[in-house]
C-alpha positions as a Markdown table, in Angstrom:
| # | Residue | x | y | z |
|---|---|---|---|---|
| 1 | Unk | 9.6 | 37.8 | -14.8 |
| 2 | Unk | 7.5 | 35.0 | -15.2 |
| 3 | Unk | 3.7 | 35.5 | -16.6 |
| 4 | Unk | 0.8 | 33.7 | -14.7 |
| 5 | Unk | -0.6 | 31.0 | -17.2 |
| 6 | Unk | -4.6 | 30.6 | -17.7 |
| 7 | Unk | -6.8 | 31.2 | -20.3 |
| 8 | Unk | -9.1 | 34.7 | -19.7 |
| 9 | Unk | -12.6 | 34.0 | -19.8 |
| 10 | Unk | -14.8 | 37.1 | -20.2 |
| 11 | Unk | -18.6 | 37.0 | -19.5 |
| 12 | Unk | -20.7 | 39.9 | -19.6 |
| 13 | Unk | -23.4 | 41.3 | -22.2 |
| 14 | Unk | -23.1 | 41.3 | -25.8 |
| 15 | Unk | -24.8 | 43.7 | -27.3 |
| 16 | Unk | -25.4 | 45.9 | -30.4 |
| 17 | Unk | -26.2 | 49.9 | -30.7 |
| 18 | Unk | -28.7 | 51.3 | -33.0 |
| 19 | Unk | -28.2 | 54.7 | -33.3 |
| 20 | Unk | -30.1 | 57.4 | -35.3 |
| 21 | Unk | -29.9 | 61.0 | -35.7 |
| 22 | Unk | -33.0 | 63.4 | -36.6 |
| 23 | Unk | -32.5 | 66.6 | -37.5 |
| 24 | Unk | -35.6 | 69.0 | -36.1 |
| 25 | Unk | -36.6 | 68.8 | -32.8 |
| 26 | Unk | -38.6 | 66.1 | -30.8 |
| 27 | Unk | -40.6 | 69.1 | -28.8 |
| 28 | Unk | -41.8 | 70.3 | -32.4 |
| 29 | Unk | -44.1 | 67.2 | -32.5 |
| 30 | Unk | -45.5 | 67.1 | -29.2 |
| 31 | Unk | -48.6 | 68.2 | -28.0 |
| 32 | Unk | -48.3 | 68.3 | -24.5 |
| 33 | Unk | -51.7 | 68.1 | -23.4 |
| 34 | Unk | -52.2 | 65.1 | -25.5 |
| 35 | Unk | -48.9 | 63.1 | -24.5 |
| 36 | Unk | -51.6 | 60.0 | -23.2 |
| 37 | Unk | -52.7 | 59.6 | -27.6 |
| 38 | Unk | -49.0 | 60.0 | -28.1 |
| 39 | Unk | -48.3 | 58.4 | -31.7 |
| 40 | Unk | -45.6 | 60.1 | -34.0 |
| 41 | Unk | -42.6 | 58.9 | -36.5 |
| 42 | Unk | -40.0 | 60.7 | -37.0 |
| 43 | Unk | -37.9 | 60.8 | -40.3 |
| 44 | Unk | -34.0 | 60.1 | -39.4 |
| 45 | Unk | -31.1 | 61.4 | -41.4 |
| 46 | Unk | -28.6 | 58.0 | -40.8 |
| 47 | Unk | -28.2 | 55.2 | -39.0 |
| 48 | Unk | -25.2 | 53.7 | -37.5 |
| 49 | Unk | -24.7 | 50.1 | -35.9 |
| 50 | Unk | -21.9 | 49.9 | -33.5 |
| 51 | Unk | -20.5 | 47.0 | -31.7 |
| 52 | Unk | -21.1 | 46.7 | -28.3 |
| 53 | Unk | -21.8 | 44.7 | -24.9 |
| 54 | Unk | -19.3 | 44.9 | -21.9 |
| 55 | Unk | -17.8 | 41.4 | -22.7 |
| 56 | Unk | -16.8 | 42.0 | -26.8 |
| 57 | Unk | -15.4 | 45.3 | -26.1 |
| 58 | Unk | -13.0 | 44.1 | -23.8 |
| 59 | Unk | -12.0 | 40.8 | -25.3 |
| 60 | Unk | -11.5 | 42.9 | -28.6 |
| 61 | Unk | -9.2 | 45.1 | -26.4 |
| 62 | Unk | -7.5 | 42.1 | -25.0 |
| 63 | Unk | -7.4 | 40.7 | -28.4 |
| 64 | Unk | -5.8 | 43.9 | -30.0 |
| 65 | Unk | -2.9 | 43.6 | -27.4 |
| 66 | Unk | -1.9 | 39.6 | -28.3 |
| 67 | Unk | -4.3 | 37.7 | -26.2 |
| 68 | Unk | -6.8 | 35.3 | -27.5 |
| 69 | Unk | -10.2 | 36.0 | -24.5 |
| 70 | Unk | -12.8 | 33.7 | -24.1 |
| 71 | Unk | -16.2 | 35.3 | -24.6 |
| 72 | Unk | -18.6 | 34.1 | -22.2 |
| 73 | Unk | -22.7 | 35.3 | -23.4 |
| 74 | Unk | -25.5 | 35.1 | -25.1 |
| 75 | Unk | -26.6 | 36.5 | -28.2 |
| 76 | Unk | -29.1 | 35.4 | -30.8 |
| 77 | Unk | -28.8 | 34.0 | -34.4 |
| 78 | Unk | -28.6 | 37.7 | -35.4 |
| 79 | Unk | -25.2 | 37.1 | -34.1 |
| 80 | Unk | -23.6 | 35.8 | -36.8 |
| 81 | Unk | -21.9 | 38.8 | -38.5 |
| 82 | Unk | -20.4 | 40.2 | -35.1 |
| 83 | Unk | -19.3 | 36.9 | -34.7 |
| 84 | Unk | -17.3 | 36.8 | -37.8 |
| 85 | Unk | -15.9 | 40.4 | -37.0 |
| 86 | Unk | -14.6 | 39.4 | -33.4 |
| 87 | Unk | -13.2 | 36.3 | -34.5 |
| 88 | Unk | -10.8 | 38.1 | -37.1 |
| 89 | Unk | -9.8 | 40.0 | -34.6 |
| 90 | Unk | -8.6 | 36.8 | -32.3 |
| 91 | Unk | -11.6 | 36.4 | -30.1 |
| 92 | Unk | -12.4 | 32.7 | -29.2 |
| 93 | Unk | -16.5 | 32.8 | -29.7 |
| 94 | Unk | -16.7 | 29.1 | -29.2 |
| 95 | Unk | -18.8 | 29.1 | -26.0 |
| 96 | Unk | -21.2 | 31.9 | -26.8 |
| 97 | Unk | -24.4 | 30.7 | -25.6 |
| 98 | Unk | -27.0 | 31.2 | -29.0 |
| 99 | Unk | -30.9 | 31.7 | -28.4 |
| 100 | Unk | -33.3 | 29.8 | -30.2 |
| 101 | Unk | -35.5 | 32.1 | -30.0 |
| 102 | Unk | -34.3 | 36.3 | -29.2 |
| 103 | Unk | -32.6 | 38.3 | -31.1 |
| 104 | Unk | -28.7 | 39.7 | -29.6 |
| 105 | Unk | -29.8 | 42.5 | -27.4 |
| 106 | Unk | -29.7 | 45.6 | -28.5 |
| 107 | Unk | -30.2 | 49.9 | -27.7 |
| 108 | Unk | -32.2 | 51.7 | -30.2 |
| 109 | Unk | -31.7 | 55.6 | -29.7 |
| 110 | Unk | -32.7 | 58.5 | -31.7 |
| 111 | Unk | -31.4 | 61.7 | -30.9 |
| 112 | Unk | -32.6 | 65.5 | -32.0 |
| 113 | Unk | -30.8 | 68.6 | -32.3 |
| 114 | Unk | -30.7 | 69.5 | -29.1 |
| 115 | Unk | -29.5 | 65.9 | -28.5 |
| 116 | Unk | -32.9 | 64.9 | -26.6 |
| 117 | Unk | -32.7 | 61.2 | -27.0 |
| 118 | Unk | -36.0 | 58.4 | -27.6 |
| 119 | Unk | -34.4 | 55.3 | -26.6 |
| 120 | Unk | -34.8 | 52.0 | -25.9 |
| 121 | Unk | -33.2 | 48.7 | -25.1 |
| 122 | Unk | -34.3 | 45.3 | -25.9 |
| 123 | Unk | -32.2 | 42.5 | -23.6 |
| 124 | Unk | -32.9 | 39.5 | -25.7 |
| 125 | Unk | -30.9 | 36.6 | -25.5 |
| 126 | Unk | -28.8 | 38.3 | -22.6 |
| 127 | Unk | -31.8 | 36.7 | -20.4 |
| 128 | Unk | -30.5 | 32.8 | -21.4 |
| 129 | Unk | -27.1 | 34.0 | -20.0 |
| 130 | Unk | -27.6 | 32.3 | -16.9 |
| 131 | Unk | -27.8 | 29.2 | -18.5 |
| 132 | Unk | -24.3 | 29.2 | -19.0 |
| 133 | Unk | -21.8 | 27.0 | -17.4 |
| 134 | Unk | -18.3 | 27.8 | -16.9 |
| 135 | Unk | -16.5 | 24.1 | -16.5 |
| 136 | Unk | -17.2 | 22.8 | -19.7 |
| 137 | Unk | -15.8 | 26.1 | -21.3 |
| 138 | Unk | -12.8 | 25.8 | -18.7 |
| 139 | Unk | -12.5 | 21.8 | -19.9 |
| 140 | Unk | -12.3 | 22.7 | -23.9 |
| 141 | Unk | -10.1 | 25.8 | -23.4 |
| 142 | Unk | -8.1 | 25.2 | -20.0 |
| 143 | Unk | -8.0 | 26.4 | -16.2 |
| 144 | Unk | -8.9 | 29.9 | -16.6 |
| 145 | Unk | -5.8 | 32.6 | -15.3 |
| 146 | Unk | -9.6 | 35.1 | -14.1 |
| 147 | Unk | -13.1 | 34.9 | -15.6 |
| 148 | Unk | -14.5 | 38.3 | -15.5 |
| 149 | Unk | -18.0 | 38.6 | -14.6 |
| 150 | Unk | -19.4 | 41.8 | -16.3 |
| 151 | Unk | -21.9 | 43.7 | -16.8 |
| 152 | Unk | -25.1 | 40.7 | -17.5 |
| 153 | Unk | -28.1 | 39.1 | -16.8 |
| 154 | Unk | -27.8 | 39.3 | -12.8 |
| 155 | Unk | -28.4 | 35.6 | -12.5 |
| 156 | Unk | -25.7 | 34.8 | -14.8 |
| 157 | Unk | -23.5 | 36.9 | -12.9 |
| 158 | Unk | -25.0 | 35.5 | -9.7 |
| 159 | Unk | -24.4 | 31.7 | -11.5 |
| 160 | Unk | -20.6 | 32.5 | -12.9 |
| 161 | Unk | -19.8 | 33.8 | -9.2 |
| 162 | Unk | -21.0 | 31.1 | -7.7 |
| 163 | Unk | -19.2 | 28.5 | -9.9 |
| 164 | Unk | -15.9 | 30.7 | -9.2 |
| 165 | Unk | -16.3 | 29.8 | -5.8 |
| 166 | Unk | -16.9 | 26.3 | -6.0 |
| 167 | Unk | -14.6 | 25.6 | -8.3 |
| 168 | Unk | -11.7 | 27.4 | -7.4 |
| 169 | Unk | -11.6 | 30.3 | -10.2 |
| 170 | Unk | -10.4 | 33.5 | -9.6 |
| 171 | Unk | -12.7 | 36.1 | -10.6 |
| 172 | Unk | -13.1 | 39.5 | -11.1 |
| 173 | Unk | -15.9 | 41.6 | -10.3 |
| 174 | Unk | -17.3 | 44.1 | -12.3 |
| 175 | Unk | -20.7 | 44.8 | -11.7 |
| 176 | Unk | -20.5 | 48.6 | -13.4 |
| 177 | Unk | -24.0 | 49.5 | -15.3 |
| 178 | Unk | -26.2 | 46.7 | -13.0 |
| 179 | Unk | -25.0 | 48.8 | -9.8 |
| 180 | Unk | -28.0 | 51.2 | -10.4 |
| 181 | Unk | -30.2 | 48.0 | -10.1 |
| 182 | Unk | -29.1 | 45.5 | -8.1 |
| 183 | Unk | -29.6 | 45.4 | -4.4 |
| 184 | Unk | -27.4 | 45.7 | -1.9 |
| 185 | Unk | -27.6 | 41.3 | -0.8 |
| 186 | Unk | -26.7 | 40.8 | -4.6 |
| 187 | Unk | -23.8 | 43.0 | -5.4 |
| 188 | Unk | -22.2 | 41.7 | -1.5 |
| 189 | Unk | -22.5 | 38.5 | -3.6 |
| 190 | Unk | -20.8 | 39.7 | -6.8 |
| 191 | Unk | -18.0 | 41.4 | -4.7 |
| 192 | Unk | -17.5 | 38.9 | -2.1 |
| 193 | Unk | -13.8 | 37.0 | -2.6 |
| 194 | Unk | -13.2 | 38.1 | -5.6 |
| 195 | Unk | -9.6 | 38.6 | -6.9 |
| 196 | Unk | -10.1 | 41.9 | -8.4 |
| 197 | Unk | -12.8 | 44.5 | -8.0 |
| 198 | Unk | -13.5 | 47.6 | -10.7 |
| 199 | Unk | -15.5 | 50.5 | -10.9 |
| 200 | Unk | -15.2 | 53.9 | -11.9 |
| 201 | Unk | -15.0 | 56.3 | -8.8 |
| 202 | Unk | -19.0 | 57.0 | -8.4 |
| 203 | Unk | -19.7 | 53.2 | -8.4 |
| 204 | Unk | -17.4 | 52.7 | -5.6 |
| 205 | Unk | -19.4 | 55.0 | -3.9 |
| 206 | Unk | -22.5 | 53.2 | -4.8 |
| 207 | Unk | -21.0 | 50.0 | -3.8 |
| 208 | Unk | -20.1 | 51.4 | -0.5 |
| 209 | Unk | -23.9 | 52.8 | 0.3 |
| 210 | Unk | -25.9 | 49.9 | -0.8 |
| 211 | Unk | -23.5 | 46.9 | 0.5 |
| 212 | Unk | -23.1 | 48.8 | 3.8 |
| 213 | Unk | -19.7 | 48.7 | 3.9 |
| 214 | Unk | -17.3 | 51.3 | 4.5 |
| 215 | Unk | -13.9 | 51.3 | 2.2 |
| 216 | Unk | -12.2 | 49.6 | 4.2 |
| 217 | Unk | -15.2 | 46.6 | 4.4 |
| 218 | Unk | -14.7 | 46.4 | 0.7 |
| 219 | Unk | -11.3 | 46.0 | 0.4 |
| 220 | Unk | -11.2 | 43.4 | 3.4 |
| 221 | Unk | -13.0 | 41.4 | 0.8 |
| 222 | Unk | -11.0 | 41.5 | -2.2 |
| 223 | Unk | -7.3 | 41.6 | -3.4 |
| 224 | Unk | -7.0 | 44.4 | -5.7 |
| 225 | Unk | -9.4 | 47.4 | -6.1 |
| 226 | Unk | -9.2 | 49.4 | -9.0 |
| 227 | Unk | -11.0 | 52.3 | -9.3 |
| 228 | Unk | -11.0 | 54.7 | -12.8 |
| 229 | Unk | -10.9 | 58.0 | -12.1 |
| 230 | Unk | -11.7 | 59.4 | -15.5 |
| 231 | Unk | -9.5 | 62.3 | -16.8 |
| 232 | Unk | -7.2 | 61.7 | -13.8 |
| 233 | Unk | -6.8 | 58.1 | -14.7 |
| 234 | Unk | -6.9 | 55.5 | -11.9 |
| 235 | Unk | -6.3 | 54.5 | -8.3 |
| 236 | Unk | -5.0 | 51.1 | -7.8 |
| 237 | Unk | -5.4 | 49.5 | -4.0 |
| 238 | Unk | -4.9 | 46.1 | -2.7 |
| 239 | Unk | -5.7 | 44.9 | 0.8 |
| 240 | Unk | -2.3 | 44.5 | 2.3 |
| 241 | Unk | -1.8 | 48.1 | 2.4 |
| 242 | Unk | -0.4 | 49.2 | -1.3 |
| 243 | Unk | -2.3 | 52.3 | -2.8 |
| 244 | Unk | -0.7 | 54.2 | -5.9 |
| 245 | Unk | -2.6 | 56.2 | -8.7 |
| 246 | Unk | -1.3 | 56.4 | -12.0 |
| 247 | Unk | -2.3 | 59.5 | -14.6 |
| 248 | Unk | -3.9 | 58.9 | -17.7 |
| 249 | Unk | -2.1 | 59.1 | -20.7 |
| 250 | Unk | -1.1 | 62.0 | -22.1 |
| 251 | Unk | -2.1 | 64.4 | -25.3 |
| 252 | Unk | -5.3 | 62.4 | -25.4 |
| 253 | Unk | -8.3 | 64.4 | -28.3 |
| 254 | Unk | -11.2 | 63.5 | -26.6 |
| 255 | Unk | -14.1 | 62.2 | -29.3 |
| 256 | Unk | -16.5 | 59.7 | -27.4 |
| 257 | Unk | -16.3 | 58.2 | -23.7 |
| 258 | Unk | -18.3 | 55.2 | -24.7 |
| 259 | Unk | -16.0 | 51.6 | -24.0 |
| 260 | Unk | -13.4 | 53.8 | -22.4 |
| 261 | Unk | -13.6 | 51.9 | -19.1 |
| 262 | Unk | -13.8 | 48.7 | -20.9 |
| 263 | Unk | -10.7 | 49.6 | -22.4 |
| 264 | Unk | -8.7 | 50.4 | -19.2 |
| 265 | Unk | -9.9 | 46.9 | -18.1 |
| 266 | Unk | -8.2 | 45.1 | -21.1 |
| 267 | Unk | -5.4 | 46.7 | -21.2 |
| 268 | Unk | -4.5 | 46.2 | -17.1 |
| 269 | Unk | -5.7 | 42.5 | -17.8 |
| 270 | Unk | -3.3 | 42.0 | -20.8 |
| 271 | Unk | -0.3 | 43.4 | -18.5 |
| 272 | Unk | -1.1 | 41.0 | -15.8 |
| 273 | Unk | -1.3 | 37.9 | -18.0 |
| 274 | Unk | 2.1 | 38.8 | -19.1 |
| 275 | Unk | 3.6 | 39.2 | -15.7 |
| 276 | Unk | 4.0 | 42.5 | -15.0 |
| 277 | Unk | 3.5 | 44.9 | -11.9 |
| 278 | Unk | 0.2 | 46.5 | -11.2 |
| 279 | Unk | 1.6 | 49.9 | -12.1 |
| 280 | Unk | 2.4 | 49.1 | -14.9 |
| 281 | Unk | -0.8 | 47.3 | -15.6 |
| 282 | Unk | -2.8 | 50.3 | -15.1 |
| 283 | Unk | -0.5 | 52.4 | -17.9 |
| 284 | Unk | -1.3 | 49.9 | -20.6 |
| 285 | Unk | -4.9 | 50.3 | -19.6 |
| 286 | Unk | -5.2 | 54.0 | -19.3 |
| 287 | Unk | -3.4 | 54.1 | -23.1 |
| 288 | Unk | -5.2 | 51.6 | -24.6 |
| 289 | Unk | -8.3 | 53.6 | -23.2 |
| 290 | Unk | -7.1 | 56.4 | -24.9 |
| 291 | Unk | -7.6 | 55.1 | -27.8 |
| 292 | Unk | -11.1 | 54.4 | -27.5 |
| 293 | Unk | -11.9 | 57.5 | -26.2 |
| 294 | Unk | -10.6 | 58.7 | -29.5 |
| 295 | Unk | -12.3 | 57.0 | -31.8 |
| 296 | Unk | -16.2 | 56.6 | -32.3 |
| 297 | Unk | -17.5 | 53.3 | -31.2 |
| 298 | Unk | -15.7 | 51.0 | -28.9 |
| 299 | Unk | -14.1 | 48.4 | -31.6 |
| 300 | Unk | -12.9 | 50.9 | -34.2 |
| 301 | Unk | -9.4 | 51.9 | -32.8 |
| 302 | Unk | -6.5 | 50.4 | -34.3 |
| 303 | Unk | -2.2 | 50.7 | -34.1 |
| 304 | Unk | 0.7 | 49.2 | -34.6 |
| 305 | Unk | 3.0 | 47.6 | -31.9 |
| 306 | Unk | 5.3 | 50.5 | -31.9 |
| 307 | Unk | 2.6 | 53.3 | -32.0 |
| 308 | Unk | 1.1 | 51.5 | -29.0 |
| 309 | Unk | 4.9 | 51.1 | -27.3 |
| 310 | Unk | 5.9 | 54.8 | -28.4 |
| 311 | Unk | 2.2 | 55.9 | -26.5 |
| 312 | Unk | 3.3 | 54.3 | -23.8 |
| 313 | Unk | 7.1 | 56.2 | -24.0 |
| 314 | Unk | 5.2 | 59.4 | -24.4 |
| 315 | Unk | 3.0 | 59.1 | -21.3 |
| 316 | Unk | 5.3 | 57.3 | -19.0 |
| 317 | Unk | 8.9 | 57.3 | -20.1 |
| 318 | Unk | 11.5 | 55.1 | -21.4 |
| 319 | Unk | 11.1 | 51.7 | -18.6 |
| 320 | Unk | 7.9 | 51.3 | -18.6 |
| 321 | Unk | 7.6 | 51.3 | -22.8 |
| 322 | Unk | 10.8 | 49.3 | -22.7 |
| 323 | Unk | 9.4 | 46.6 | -20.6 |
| 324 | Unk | 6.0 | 46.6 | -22.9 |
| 325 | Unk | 7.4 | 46.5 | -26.1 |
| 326 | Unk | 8.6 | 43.0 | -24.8 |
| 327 | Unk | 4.8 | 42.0 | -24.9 |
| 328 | Unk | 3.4 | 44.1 | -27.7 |
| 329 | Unk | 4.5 | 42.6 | -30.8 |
């Protein structure tokens, strides 16, 4: 079996979460009548700083499983100890795009006991993403195997599309949290030839009602669609005709869904660069998402090679952890 050569670019928002916990009740300090003089603090009990953004959480997954991704995005100056953090963990950070002037964006929440949430989100430097270009990243690093367009700024997932086409990259399209937002002209852009499509089940749906295409349409217009299917792990179809669905893995302690799908996506893209079949693509995905689903915060998880191949055993038997543990060293 012979792997596909390419580097793996990944572009998509990079991000950090602020997240606070306070431990009344929000509805204790407002008057409702007087919501329009609204102006209270609340005293939190911690704070934790995750990771985040579409496009670090999977090139740490990719990372984790041998690969050295590309990360393709913007961020601010502020970026500088995430930086440090990916890079240990084998993420090329060379051609991040770095705002003179906004911070990395980021989600502020605080949450009460009854897990009412005050939130907000601040997208920063995530708006200079579509000043990005791909060719001379593809010049320093080499013709790219895909570039995965995430979750981003929708011109810079407009501009990386666009660039794919012209220039002959295969590309994946992933459009997951801008579905709720974009119109149905732009995500027919995002979608259109691409190489591989994700979503999770519901955005297919979405996909389907605001592009105007039936099923059928969508796969017309792309190789491979793979769609998550949460607890029941994944469908994978491609448009001459294959369609299979592969369980999730097994004996999994839910803890927090957060990154789980970004986690499917590097693990299926980590089997493909190493040549395998799209089934078993999708198990190395649905067990590294396990992992994350596991674990609080989307970079936190960790195992050896052999817990990783002995998940794999567990889940899916002796020839498809066999044929992994080739890879997974």
């Amino acid at each position: 079996m012979t792997a596909p050569t390419g580097s793996l670019l990944i572009a998509g928002s990079i991000a950090t979460d602020h997240l606070m916990t306070f431990g009344g009740k929000f509805a204790d300090s407002l008057v409702v009548d007087q919501l329009d003089k609204l102006s209270v603090s609340f005293l939190v009990n911690d704070l934790e700083i995750r990771r985040g953004g579409v496009a670090p959480n999977m090139c740490f997954g990719l990372a984790r499983l041998g690969l050295r991704p590309v990360l393709v995005g913007a961020a601010g100056e502020d970026f500088a100890d995430y930086r440090s953090w990916l890079e240990r963990n084998g993420v090329d950070c060379d051609s991040v795009h770095i705002s003179e002037s906004k911070h990395t964006a980021r989600f502020v929440c605080t949450t009460d006991t009854t897990m009412a949430q005050f939130a907000s989100f601040y997208p920063g430097a995530m708006s200079e993403a579509s000043q990005i270009e791909l060719l001379p990243i593809v010049e320093r690093v080499g013709a790219p195997m895909y570039v995965l367009i995430g979750a981003d700024d929708p011109e810079a997932m407009k501009r990386h599309t666009e660039e794919c086409r012209q220039r002959g990259y295969a590309f994946i399209a992933d459009c997951s949290q801008q579905l709720a937002f974009a119109e149905g002209d732009l995500i027919r852009d995002l979608i259109d030839g691409a190489a591989i499509l994700f979503s999770n089940e519901y955005e297919s749906h979405v996909i389907e009602k605001k592009t105007g295409w039936t099923s059928d349409e969508v796969l017309l217009r792309v190789g491979i669609q793979v769609t998550t299917l949460g607890k029941d792990g994944v469908r994978v179809t491609t448009n001459d005709g294959t369609s299979f669905e592969v369980a999730a893995a097994k004996d999994v302690a839910a803890v927090e869904p957060t990154g789980v799908g970004d986690a499917f996506r590097s693990g299926f893209l980590a089997a493909l660069s190493w040549g395998t079949s799209l089934e078993r693509a999708a198990q190395v995905g649905c067990v590294l998402a396990a992992y994350v689903v596991e674990t609080v915060g989307t970079q936190e998880y960790d195992f050896t090679p052999a817990q990783f191949v002995e998940r794999v055993r567990l889940s899916y038997g002796d020839e498809p952890a066999d044929e992994i543990a080739a890879f997974v060293k």
